[in-house]
FIBARO-343104 format. One record per atom (N, C-alpha, C): x, y, z. Coordinates in pm, whole numbers, padded with zeros to 5 digits, always signed. Layout:
<pts>
XYZ/...
</pts>
This chain:
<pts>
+00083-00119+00000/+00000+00000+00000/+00088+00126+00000/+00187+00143+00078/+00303+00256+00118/+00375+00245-00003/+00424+00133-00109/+00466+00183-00239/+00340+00224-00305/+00246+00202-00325/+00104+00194-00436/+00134+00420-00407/+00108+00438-00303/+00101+00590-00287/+00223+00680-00320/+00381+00606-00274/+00482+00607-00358/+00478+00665-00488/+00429+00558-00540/+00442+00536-00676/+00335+00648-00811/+00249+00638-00689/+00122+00741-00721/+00165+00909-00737/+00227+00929-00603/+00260+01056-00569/+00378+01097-00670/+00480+00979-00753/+00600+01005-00834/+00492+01017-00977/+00391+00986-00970/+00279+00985-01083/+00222+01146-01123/+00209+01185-01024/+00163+01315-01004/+00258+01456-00998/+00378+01376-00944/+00484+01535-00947/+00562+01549-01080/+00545+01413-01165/+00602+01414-01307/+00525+01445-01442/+00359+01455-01404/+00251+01543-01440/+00268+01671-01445/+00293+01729-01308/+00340+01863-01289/+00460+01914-01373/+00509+01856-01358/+00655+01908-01416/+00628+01920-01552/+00597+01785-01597/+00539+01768-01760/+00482+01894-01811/+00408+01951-01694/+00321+02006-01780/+00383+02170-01781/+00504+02226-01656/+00546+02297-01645/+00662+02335-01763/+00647+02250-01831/+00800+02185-01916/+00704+02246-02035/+00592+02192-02079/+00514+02204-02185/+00493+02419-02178/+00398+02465-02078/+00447+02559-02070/+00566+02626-02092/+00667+02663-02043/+00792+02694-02076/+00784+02705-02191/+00772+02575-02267/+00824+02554-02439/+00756+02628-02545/+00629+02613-02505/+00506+02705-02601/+00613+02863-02604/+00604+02952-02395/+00674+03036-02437/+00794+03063-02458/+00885+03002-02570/+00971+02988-02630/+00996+03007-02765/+00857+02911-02813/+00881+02930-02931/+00842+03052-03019/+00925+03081-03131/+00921+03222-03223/+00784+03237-03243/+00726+03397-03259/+00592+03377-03327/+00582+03369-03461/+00451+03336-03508/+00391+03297-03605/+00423+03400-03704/+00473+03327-03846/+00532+03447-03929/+00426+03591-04000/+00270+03560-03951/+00222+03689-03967/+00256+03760-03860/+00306+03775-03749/+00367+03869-03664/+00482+03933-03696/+00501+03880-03796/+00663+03959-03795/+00667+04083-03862/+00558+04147-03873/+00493+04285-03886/+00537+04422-03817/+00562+04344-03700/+00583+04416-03552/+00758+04460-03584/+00829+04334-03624/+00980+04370-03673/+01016+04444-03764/+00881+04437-03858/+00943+04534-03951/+00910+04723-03950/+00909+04698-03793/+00850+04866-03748/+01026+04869-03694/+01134+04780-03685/+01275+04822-03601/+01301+04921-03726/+01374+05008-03645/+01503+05115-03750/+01597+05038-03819/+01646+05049-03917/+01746+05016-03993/+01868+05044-03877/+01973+04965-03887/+02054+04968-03776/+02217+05025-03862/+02162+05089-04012/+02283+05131-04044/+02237+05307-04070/+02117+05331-04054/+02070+05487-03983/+02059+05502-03874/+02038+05394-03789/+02076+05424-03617/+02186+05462-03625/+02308+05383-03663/+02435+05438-03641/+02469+05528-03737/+02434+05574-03824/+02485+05727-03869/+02431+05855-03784/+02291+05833-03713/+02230+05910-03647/+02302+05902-03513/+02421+05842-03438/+02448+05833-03398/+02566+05869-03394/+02652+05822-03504/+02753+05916-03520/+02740+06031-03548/+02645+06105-03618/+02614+06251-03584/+02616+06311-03495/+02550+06268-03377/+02521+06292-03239/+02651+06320-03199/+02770+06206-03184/+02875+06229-03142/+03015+06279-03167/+02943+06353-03308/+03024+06480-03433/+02975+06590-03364/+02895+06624-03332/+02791+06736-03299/+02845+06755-03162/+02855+06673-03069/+02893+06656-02935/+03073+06701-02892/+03144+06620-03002/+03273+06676-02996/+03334+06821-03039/+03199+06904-03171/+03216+06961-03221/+03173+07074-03098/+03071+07076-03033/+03026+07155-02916/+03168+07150-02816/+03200+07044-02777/+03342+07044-02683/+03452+07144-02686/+03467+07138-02858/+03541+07197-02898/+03554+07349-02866/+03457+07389-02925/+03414+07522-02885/+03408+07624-02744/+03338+07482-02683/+03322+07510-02540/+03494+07524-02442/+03608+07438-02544/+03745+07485-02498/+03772+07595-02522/+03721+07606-02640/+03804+07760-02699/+03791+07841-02617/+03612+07841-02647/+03539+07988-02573/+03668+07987-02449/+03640+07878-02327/+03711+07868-02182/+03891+07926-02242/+03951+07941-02301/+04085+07969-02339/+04094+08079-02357/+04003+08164-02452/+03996+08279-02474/+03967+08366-02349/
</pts>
């Protein structure tokens, strides 16, 4: 009887898991290729970085200035 409940209870926590496992996996997997709609709203990542190197043309170019002015 004390294995039968054993055996029962190893019945039931490998259910659980099973099913915690199954979860997990669903959220894992990629979505469905009509979603990929949503990706094609990212920026181009070779105008991020020109917009970026601008930023930090603009930034050095302010520095610059901001020595002078302080020198003069």
């Amino acid at each position: 009887m004390r294995a039968a409940f054993s055996i029962l209870a190893l019945v039931i926590v490998a259910a659980i898991v099973l099913s915690l496992v199954k979860k997990q996996a669903a959220a894992l997997k990629p979505p469905p290729a009509g979603a990929s709609a949503a990706s094609g709203a990212l920026p181009n990542p070779k105008a991020v970085g020109q917009q970026v190197q601008s930023s930090i043309d603009d930034a050095a170019r302010r520095a610059v200035e901001a020595a002078s002015a302080a020198t003069n």
